[in-house]
C-alpha positions, 0 to 999 in steps of 0.5 A: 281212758288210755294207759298212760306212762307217767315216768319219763323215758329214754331209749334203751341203746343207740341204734342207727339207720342210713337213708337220703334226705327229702329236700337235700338228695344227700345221703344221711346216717342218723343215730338215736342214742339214749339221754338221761332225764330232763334232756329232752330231744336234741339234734347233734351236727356230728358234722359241725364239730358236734353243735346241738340244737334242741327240739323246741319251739324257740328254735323253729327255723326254716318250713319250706315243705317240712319243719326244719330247727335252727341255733345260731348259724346250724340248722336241721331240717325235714325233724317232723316224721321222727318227733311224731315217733318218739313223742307217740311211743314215749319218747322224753329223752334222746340224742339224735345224731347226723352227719348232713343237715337233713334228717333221712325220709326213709319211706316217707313214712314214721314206720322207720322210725317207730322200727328204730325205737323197737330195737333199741327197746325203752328205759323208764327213768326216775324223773316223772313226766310231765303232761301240758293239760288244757283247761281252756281253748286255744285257736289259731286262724289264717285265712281258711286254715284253723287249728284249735286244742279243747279240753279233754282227758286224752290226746285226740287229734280230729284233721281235715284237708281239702285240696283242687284235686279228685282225690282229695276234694276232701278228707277227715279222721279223729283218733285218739293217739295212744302209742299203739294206734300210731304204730297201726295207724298213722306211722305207716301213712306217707307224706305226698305230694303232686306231679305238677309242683314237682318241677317248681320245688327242684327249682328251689332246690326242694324234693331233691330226693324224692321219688315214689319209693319215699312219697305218694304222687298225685298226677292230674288224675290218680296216684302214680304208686302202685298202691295206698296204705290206707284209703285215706292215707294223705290225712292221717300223714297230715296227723302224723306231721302235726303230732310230730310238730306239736312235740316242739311244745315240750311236753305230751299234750293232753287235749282235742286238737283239731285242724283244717287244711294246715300245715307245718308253718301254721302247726309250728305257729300253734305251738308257739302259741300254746306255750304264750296262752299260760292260761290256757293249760296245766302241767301235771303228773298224770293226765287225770290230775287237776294239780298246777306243777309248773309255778304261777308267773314262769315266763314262757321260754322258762317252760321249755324246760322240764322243772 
């Protein structure tokens, strides 16, 4: 069983990093700073007159290629890399400030981020934290893509994809997510994309920023870069991005999740759907503990919120 931190963290100071936007092509500054419990993570526009919009699913907007979050007319977008990090490293708490509507790709990676919060090191907090344990299966299906969550009593994640191309007819990982294996394991997998689709995006104003400095390219035979972080480096981005969505649920899960060929919009539909099947799972103060913490018969929207 892994170690688990039952108290909720923040960071211990702000710390900032400066990169391009993935999508937009536009050159962003993002500054985490720490936030006290029961906070949660939230962006803030710094160039909006400092409008915020919580990291939850209420607020899911735009999925064109990445996860993007909207309140009322502000948005923010290409969220999933840095959730994955700060909800893997324990991370309940932060302020994530931006000037532009894009949150910076860096390498493509989490590796970036999982850097970020290193140096602004970690402050435990008096408030307990607060796991969603599943008691019962929870599954979603559209057409040949499937994501479920079972029982169990850590975070697993077993991912598979398959793609029309030679090197990924197929491929699939199952770990268990303590901190440590993601900074290894999964942090440093980049997201890619293919050489053929790269002309279609720009068209739509999508992948403006991208280059082989910040993603893997497939051509009609073989990747562009130099070389692969991992041999299979594209499925364990594919864990990176549903732990990095997931996060939008609002608490560490505590479960086997299990996914075939998803992808952003069916992750962030599953963590809708997680949150309505209130049947499906427990809230509890350490994940070996059968206790309800959160009432009977709290409507949804209500559990998004720490009680």
């Amino acid at each position: 069983m892994p170690v688990v931190n039952r108290s909720q963290q923040t960071i211990g100071r702000s710390v900032a990093c400066s990169g391009i936007g993935l999508h937009s092509g536009r050159k962003v500054t993002l500054r985490l700073k720490p936030a006290p419990a029961d906070h949660g993570i939230v962006f803030k526009r710094l160039d909006l007159d400092g409008l915020e919009i919580p990291a939850d699913v209420t607020h899911v907007d735009s999925m064109h290629y990445a996860t993007g979050l909207a309140c009322d007319s502000v948005s923010v977008e290409t969220v999933e890399h840095l959730l994955a990090a700060l909800v893997s490293l324990e991370i309940d708490n932060a302020l994530v400030e931006l000037n532009q509507a894009e949150v910076p790709i860096m390498d493509g990676s989490a590796a970036s981020f999982v850097y970020l919060v290193h140096e602004a090191g970690m402050k435990k907090l008096t408030a307990p934290r607060k796991f969603l344990k599943v008691v019962r299966p929870i599954a979603l299906s559209r057409g040949d893509k499937r994501i479920a969550l079972y029982p169990s009593d850590h975070f697993k994640v077993t991912y598979s994809i398959s793609f029309d191309h030679p090197l990924l007819r197929h491929q699939s990982r199952t770990m268990c997510i303590t901190s440590a294996a993601f900074v290894d394991e999964i942090a440093p997998a980049r997201t890619f994309g293919f050489l053929k689709e790269a002309e279609m995006l720009r068209q739509k104003g999508l992948a403006l920023g991208a280059s082989l400095d910040n993603a893997i390219v497939l051509g009609e035979t073989g990747v562009l870069n130099s070389s692969l972080r991992f041999e299979d480096e594209f499925v364990r981005h594919k864990i990176l991005d549903v732990i990095g969505d997931l996060a939008l649920v609002g608490y560490p899960i505590i479960g086997h999740l299990v996914a075939h060929r998803g992808g952003h919009a069916l992750h962030a539909s599953f963590a809708k759907k997680i949150l309505a099947d209130v049947d499906a799972w427990r809230l509890v103060e350490s994940p070996t503990e059968p206790s309800v913490v959160r009432p009977t018969g709290v409507p949804v929207n209500e559990t998004l919120a720490r009680s």
